[in-house]
N, CA and C atoms as a LAMMPS dump frame, in Angstrom:
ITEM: TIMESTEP
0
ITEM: NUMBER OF ATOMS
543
ITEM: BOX BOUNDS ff ff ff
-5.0000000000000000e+02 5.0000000000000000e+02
-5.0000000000000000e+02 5.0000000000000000e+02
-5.0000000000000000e+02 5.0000000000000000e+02
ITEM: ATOMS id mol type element x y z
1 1 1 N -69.307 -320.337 -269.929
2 1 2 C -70.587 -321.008 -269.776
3 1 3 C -71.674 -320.2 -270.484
4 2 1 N -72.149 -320.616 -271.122
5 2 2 C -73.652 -320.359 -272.076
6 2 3 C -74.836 -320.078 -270.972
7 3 1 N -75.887 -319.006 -270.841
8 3 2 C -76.738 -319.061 -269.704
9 3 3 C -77.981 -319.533 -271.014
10 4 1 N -78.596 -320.435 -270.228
11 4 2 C -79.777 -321.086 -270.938
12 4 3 C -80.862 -320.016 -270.862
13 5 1 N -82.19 -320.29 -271.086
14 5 2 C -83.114 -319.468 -271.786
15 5 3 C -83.834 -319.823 -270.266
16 6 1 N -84.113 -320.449 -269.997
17 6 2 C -84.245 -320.371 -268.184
18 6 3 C -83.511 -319.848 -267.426
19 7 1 N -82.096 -319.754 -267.474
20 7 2 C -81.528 -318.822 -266.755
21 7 3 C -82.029 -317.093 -266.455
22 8 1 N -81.53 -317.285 -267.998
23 8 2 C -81.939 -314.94 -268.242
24 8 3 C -83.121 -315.13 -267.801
25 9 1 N -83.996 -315.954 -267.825
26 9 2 C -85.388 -315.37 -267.925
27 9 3 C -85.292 -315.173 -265.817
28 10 1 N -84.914 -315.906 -265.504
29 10 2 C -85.107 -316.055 -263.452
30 10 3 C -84.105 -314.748 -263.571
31 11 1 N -83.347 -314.415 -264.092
32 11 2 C -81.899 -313.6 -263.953
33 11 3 C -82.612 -312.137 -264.374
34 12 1 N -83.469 -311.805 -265.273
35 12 2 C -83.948 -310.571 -266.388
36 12 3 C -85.469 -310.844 -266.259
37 13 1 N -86.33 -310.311 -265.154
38 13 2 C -87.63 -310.437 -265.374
39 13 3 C -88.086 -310.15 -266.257
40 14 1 N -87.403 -308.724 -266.847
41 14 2 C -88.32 -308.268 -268.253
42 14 3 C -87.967 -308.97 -269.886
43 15 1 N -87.241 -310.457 -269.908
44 15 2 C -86.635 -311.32 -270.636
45 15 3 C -88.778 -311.346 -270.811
46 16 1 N -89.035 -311.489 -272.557
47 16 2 C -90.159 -312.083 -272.479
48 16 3 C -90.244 -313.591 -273.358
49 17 1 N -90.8 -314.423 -272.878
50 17 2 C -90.895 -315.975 -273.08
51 17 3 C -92.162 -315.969 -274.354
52 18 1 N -91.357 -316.658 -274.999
53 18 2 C -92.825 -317.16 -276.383
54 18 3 C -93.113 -318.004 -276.008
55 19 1 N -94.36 -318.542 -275.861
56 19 2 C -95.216 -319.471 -275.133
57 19 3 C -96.237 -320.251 -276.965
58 20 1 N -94.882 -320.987 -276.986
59 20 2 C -95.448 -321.879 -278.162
60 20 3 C -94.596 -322.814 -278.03
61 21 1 N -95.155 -324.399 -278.432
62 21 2 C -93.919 -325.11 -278.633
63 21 3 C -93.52 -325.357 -279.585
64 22 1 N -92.269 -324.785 -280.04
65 22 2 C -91.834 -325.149 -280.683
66 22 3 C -90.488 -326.42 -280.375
67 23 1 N -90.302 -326.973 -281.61
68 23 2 C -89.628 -328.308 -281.821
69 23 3 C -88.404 -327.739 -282.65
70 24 1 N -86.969 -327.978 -282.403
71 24 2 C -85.522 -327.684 -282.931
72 24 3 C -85.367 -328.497 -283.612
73 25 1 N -84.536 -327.99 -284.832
74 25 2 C -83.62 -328.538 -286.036
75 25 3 C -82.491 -327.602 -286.121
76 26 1 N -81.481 -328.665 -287.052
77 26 2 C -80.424 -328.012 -287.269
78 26 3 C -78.761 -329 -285.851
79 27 1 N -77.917 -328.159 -286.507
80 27 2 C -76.984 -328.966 -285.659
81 27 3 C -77.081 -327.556 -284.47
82 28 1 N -77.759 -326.839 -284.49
83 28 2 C -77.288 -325.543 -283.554
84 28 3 C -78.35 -325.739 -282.42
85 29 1 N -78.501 -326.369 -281.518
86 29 2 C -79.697 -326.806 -280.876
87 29 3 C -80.192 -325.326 -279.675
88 30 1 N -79.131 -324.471 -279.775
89 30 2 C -78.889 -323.264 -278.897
90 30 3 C -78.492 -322.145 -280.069
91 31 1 N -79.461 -321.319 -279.898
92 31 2 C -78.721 -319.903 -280.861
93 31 3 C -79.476 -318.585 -280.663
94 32 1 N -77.944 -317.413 -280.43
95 32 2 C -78.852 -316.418 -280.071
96 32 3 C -78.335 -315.253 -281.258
97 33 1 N -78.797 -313.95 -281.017
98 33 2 C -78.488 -312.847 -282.504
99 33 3 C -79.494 -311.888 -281.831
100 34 1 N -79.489 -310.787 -283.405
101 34 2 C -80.117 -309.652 -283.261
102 34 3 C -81.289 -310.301 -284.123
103 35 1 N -82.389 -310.219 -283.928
104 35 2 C -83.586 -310.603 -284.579
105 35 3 C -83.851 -309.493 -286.041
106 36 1 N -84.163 -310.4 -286.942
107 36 2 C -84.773 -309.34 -288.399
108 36 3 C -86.138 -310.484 -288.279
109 37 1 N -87.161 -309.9 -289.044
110 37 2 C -88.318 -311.007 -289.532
111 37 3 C -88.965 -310.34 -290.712
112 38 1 N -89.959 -311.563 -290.836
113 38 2 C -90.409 -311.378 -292.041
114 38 3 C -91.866 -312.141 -291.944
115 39 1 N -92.807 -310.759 -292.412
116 39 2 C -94.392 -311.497 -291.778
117 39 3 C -95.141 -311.789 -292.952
118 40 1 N -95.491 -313.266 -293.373
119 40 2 C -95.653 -313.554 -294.494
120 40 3 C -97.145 -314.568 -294.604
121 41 1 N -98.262 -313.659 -293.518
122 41 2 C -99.025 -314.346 -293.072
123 41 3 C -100.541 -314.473 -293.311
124 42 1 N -100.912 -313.775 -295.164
125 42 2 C -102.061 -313.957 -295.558
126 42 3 C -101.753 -314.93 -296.978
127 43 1 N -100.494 -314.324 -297.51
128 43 2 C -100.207 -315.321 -298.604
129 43 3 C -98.662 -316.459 -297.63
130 44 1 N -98.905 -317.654 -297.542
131 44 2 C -97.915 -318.083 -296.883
132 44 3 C -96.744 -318.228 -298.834
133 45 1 N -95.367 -317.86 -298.43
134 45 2 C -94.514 -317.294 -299.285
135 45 3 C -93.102 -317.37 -298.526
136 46 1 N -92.424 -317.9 -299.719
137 46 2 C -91.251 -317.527 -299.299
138 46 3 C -89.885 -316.831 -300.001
139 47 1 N -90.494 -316.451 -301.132
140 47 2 C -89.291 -315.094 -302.089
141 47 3 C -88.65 -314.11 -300.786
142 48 1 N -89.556 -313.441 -300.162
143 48 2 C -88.263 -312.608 -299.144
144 48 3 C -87.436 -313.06 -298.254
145 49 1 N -88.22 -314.595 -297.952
146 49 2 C -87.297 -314.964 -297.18
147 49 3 C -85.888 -315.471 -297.526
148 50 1 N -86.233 -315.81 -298.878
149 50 2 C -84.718 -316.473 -299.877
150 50 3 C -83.936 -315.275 -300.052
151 51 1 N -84.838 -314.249 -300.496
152 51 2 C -83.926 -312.908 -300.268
153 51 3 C -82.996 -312.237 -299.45
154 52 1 N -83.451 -312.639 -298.312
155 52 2 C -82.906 -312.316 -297.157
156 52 3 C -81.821 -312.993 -296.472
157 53 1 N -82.088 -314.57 -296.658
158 53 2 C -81.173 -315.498 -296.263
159 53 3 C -79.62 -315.689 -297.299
160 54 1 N -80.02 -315.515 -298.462
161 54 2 C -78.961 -314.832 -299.189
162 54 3 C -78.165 -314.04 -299.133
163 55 1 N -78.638 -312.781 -297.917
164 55 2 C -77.371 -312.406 -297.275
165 55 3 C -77.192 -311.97 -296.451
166 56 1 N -75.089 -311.487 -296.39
167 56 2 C -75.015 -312.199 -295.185
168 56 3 C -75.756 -311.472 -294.015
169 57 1 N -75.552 -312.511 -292.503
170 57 2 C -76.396 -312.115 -291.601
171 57 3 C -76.033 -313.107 -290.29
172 58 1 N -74.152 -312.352 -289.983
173 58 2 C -73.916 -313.04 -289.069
174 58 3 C -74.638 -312.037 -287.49
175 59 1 N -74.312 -313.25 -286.771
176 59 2 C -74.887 -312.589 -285.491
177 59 3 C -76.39 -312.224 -285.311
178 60 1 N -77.172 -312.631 -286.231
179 60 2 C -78.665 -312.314 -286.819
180 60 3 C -79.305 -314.127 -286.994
181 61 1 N -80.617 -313.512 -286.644
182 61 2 C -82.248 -314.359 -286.01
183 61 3 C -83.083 -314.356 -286.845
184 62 1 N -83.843 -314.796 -288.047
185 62 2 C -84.381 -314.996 -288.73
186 62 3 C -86.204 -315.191 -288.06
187 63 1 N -86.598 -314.025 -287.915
188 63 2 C -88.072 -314.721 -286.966
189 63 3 C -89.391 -314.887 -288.805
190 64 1 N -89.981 -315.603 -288.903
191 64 2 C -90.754 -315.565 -289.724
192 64 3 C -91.834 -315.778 -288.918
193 65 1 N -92.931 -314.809 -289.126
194 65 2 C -94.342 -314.926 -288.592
195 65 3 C -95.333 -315.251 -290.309
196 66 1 N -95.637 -316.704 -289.985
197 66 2 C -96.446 -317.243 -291.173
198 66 3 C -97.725 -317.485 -290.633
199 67 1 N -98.263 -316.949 -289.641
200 67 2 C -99.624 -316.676 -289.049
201 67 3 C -99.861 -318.226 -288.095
202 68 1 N -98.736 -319.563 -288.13
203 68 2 C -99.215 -320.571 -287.28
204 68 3 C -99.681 -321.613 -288.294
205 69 1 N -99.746 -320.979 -289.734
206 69 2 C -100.574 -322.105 -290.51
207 69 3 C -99.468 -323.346 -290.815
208 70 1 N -99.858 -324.664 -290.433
209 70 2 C -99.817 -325.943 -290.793
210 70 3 C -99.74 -326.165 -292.392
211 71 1 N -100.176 -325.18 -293.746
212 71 2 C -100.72 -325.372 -294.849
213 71 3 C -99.576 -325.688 -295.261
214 72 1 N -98.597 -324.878 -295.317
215 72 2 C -97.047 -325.363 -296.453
216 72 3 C -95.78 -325.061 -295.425
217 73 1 N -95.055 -325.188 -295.546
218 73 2 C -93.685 -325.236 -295.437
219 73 3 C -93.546 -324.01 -295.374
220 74 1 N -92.451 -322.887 -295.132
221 74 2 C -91.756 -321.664 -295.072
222 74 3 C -90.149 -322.017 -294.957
223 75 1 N -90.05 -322.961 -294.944
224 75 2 C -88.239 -323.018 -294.642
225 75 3 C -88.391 -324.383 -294.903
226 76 1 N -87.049 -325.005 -295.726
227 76 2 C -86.128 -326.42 -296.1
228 76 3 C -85.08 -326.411 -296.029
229 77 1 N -84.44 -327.173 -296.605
230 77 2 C -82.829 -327.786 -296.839
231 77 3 C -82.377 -326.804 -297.275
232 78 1 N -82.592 -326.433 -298.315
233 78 2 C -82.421 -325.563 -299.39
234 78 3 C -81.601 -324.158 -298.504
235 79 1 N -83.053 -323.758 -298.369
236 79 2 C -82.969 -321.851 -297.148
237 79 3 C -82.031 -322.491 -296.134
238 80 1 N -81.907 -323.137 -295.399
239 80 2 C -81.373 -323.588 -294.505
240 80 3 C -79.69 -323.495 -294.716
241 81 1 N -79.556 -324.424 -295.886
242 81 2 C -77.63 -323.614 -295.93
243 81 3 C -77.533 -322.786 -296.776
244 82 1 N -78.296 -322.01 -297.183
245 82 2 C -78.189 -320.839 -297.572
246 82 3 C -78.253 -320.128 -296.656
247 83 1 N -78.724 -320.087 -295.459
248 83 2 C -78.363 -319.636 -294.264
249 83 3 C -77.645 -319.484 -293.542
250 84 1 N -77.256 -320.682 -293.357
251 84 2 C -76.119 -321.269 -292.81
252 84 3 C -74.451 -320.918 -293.462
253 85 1 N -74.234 -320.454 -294.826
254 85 2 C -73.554 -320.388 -295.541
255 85 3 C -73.4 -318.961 -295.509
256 86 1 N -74.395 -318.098 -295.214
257 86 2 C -74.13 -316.388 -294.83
258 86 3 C -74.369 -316.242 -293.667
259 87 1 N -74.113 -317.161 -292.681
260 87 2 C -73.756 -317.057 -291.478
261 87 3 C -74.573 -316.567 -290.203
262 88 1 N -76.478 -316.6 -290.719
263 88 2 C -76.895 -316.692 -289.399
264 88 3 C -76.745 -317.554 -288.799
265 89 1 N -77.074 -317.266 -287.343
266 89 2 C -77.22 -318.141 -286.237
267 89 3 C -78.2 -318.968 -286.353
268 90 1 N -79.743 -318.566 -286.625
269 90 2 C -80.986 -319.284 -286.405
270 90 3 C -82.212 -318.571 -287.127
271 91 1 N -83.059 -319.653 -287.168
272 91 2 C -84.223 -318.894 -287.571
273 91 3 C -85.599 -319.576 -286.827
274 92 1 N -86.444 -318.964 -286.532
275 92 2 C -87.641 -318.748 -285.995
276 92 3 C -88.917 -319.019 -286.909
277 93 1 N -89.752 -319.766 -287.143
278 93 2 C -90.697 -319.668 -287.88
279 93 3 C -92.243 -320.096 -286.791
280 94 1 N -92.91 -319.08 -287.077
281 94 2 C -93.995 -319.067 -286.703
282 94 3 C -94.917 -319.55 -287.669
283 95 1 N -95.202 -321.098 -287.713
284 95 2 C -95.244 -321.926 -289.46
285 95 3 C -94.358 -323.014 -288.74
286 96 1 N -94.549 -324.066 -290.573
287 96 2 C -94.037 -325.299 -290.203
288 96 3 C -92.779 -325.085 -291.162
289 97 1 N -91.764 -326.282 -291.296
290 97 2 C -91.103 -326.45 -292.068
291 97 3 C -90.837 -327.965 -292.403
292 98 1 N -89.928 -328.199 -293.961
293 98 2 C -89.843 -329.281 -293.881
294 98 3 C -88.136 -329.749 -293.959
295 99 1 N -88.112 -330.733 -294.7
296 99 2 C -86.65 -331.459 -294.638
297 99 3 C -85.54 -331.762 -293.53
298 100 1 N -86.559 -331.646 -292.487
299 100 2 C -86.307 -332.381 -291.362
300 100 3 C -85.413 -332.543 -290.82
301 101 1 N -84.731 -333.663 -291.597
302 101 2 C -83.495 -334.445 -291.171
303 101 3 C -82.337 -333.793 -291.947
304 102 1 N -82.599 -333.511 -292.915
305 102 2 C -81.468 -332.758 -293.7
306 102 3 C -80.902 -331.757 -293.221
307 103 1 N -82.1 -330.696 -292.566
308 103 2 C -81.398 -329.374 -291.859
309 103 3 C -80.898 -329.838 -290.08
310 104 1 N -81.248 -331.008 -289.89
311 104 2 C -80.19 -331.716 -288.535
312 104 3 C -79.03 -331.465 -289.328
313 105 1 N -78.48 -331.837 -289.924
314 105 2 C -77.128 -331.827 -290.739
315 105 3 C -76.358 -330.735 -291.267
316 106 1 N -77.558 -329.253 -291.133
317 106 2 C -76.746 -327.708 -291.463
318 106 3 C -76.321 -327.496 -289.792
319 107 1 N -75.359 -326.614 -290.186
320 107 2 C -74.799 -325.984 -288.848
321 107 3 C -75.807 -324.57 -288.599
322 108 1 N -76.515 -324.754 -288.391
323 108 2 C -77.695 -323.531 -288.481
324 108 3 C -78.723 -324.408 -287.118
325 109 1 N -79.408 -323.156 -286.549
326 109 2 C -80.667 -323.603 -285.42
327 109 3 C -82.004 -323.184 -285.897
328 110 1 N -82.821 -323.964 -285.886
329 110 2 C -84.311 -323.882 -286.741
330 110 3 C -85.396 -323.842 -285.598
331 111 1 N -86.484 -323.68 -285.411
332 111 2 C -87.272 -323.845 -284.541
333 111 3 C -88.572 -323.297 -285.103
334 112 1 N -89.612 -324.514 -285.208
335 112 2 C -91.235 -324.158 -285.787
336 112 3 C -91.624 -324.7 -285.19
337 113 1 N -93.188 -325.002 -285.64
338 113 2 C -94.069 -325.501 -284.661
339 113 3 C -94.357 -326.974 -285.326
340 114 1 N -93.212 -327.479 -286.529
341 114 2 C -93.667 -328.925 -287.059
342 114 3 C -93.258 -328.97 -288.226
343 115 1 N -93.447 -329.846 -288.786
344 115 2 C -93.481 -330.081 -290.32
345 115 3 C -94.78 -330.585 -291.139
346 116 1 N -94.146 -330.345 -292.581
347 116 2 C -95.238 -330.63 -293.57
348 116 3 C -94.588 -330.826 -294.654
349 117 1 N -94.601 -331.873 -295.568
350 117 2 C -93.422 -331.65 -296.852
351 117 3 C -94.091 -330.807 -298.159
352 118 1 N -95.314 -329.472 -298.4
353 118 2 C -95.697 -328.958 -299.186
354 118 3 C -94.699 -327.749 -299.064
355 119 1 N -94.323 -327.448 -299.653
356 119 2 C -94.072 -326.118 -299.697
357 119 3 C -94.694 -324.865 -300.325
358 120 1 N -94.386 -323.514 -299.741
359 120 2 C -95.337 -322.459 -299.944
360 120 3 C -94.51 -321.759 -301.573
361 121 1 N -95.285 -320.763 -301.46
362 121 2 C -95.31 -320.267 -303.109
363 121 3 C -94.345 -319.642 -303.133
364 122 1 N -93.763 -318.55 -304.223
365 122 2 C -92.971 -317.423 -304.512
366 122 3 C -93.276 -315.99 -304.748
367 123 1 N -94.279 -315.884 -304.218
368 123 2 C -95.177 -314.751 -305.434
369 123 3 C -94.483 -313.018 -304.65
370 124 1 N -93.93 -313.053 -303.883
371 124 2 C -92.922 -312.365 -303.059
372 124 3 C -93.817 -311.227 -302.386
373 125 1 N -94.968 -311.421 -302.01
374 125 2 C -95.917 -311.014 -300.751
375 125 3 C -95.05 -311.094 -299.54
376 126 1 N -95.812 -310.028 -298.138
377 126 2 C -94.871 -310.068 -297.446
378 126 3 C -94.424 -308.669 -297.142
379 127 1 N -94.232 -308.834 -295.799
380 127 2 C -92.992 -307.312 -294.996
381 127 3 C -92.016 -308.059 -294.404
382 128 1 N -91.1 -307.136 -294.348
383 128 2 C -89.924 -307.454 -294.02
384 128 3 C -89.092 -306.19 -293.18
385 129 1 N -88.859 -306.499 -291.37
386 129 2 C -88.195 -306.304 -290.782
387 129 3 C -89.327 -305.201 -290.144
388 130 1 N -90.663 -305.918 -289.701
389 130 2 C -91.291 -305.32 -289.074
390 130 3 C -91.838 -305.592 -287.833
391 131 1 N -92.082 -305.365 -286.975
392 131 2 C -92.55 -306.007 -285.575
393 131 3 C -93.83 -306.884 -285.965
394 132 1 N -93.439 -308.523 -285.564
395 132 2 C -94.524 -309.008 -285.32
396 132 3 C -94.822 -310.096 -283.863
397 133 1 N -96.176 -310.5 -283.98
398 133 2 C -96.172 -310.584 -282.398
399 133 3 C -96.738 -312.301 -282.529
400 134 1 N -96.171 -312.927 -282.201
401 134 2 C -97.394 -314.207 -281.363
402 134 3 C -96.554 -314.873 -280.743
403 135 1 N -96.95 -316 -279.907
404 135 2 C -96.69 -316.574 -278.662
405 135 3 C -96.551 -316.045 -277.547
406 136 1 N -97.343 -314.97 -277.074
407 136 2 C -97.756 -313.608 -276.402
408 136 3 C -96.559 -312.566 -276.454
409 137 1 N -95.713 -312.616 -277.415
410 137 2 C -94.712 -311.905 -277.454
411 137 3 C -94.685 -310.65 -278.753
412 138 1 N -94.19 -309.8 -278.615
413 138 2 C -93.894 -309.031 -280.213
414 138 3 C -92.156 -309.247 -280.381
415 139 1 N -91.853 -309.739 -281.793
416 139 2 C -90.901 -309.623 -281.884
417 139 3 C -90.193 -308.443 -282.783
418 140 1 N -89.006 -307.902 -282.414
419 140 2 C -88.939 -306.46 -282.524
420 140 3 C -87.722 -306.372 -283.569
421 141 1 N -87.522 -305.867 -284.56
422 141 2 C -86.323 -305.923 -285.266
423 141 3 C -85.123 -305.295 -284.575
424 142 1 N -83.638 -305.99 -284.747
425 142 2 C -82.851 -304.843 -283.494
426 142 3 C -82.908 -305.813 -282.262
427 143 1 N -83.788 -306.025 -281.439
428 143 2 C -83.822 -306.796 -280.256
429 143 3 C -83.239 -308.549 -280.352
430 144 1 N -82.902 -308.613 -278.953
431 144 2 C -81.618 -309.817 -279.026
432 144 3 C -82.812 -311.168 -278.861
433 145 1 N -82.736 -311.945 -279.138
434 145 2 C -83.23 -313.309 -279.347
435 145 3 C -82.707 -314.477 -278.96
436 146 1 N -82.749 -315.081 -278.059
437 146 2 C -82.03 -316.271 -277.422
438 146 3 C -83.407 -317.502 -277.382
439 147 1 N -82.766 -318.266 -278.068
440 147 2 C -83.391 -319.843 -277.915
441 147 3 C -82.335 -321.42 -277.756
442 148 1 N -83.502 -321.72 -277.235
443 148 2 C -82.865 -323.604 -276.441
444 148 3 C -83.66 -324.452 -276.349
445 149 1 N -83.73 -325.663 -276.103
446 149 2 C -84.335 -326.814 -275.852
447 149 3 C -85.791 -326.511 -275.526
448 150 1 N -85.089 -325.274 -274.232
449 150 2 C -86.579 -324.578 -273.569
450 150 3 C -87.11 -323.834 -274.099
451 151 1 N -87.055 -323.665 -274.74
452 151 2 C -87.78 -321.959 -276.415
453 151 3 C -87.022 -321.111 -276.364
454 152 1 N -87.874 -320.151 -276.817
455 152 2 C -87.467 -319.356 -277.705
456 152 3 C -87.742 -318.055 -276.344
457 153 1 N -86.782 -316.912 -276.447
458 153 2 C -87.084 -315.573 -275.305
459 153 3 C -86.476 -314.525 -276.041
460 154 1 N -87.17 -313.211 -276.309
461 154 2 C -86.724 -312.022 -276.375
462 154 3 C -86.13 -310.497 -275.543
463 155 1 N -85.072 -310.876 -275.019
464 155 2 C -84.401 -309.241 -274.309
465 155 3 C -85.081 -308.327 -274.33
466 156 1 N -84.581 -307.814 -273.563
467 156 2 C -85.244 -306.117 -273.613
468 156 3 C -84.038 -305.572 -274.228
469 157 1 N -85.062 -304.032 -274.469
470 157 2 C -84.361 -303.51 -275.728
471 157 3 C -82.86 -302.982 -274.952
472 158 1 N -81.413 -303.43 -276.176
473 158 2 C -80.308 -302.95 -275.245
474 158 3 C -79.662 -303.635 -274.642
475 159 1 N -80.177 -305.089 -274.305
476 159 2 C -79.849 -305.942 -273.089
477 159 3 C -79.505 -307.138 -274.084
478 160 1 N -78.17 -307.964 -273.835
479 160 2 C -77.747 -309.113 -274.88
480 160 3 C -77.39 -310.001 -273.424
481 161 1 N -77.341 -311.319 -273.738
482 161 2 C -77.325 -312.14 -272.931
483 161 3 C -75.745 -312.095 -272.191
484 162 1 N -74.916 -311.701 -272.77
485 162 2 C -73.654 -311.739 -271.949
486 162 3 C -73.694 -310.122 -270.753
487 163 1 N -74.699 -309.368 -271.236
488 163 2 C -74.992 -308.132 -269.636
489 163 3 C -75.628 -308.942 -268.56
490 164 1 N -75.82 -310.013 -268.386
491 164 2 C -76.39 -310.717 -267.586
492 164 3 C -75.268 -311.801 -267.304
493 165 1 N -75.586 -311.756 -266.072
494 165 2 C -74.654 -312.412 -265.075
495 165 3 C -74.839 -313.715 -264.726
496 166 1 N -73.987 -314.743 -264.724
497 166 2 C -74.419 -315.66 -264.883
498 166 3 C -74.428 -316.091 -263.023
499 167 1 N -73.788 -315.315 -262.323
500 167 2 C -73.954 -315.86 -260.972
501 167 3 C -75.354 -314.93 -260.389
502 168 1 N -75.754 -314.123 -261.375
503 168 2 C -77.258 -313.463 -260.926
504 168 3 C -78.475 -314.547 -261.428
505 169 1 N -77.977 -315.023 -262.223
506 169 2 C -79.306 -316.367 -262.893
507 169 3 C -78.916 -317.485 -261.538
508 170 1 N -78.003 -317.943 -261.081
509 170 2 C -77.979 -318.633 -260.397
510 170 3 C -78.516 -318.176 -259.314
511 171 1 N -78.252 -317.409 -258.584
512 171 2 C -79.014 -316.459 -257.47
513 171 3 C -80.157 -316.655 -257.417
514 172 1 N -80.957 -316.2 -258.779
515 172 2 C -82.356 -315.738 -258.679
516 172 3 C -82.699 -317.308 -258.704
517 173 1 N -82.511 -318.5 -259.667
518 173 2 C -83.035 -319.688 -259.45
519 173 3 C -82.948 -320.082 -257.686
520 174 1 N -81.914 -319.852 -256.806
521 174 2 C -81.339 -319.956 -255.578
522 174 3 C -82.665 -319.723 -254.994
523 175 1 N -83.116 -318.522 -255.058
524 175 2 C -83.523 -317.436 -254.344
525 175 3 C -85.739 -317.836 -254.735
526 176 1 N -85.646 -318.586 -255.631
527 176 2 C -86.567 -319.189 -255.909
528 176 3 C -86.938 -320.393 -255.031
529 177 1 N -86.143 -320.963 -255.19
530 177 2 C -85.998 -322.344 -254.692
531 177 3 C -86.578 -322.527 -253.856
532 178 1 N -85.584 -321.555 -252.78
533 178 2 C -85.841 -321.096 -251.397
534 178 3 C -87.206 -320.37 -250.801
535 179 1 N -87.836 -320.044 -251.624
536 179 2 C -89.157 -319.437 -251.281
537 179 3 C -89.246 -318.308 -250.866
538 180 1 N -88.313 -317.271 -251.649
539 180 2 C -87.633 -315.702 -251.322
540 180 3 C -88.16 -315.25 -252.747
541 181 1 N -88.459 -315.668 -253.789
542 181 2 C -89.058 -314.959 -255.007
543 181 3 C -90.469 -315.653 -255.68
């Protein structure tokens, strides 16, 4: 059994929740990894990110912090099975993306805050694999990343979703319920 992103979080108080909504693509509607990112958030850009998705990067989380802007795209069809094809799990964009329906159809998990069909530049601006923070969260390179239906949550450092117990998530929801937490 898979513990959902509501689970760890009742199960792992110190599980922290990104508090954005984001909207899923991709056939992977659930995907978790070791998080890398890439903060690309005065010039919106996407050369490192093609860089990056190019290789491989199984068991790995793609977080892009594009500052929230609506202006262009950061991820398509394209990045998407190129992703998918070096074997991450998912990617994260803090930003929109486009091709929609096409990346329903990669075996890859996507999650932004929308779409837009412009896409952003090449000019290869940009850090890469540095802590960045929004949806009151920092996301940390190294640290485990689990997302679902219900968003997106980051582990504490050390802690992967299978050290967590899945009859302790049940508990603590239990134990909620009940008016004991």
């Amino acid at each position: 059994m898979t513990l959902k992103t509501s689970d760890l979080c009742d199960a792992c108080e110190d599980a922290e929740a990104c508090a954005l909504p984001f909207r899923g693509w991709g056939r992977r509607r659930a995907f978790a990894g070791v998080i890398r990112t890439i903060r690309c958030r005065d010039e919106l850009d996407i050369a490192l990110m093609r860089d990056l998705v190019t290789q491989p990067g199984p068991g790995q989380v793609l977080v892009i912090d594009g500052g929230g802007s609506f202006a262009r795209a950061l991820f398509g069809d394209v990045m998407a099975g190129m992703a998918s094809r070096n074997g991450w799990a998912g990617v994260v964009v803090h930003g929109v993306i486009r091709d929609g329906l096409e990346i329903d159809a990669i075996d890859i998990g996507v999650k932004a805050l929308g779409t837009v069909p412009k896409r952003a530049g090449r000019s290869g601006s940009g850090e890469v694999d540095v802590p960045v923070t929004f949806g009151g969260i920092t996301f940390t390179p190294g640290r485990r990343l689990v997302a679902d239906e219900d968003g997106v949550i980051v582990l504490p450092e050390g802690v992967s979703e299978i050290d967590v117990k899945v009859e302790d998530a049940l508990a603590a929801t239990a134990a909620y319920a009940a008016g004991k937490r």
